[in-house]
Phi, psi and omega in degrees: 000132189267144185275123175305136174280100178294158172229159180236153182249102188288130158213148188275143150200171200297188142305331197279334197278296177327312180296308178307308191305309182312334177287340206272281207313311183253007118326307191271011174101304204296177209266316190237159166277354174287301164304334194276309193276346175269318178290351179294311198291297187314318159310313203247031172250316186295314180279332167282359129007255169334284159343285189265009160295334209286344189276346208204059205301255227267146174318304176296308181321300194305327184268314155333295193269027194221306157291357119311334171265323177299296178248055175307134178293139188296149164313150156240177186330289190296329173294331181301300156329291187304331155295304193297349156271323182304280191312318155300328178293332178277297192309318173293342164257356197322195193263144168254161187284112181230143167233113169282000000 
């Protein structure tokens, strides 16, 4: 059976921030502050995950829409119409002089 390789992660932090975590740590139970800062980190590594899958599944979505923003398509005929109703609809709606 092969034995798993731990690997480690150094990090600086003030007294204050270690004491508040250790406090965090030993409110929700766990045994170690170690154990703790690793379920922490993992929780929140797995949601920005999740996060930025729901917008963007695959490496082609991200590339697609990353040359869309870069090389955006000349307007055609109907986006053009369509501003040009957005822009009456705004002058004919606009905000009125009203006194209240």
């Amino acid at each position: 059976m092969a034995t798993p390789i731990n690997d480690r992660i150094d990090v600086r932090i003030s007294k204050e921030q270690k004491e508040l975590i250790k406090f965090a740590s030993e409110l929700k139970g766990f045994k170690s502050l170690t154990e703790f800062v690793v379920f922490c980190i993992n929780n929140e590594a797995n949601r920005i995950i999740i996060e930025n899958n729901q917008i963007l599944k695959s490496i082609e979505d991200k590339k697609v829409f990353l040359n869309a923003l870069l090389n955006p398509p000349k307007p055609n005929n109907k986006l053009k119409k369509a501003q040009l109703n957005y822009l009456k609809f705004i002058e004919s709606n606009g905000p009125k002089n009203s006194t209240t």
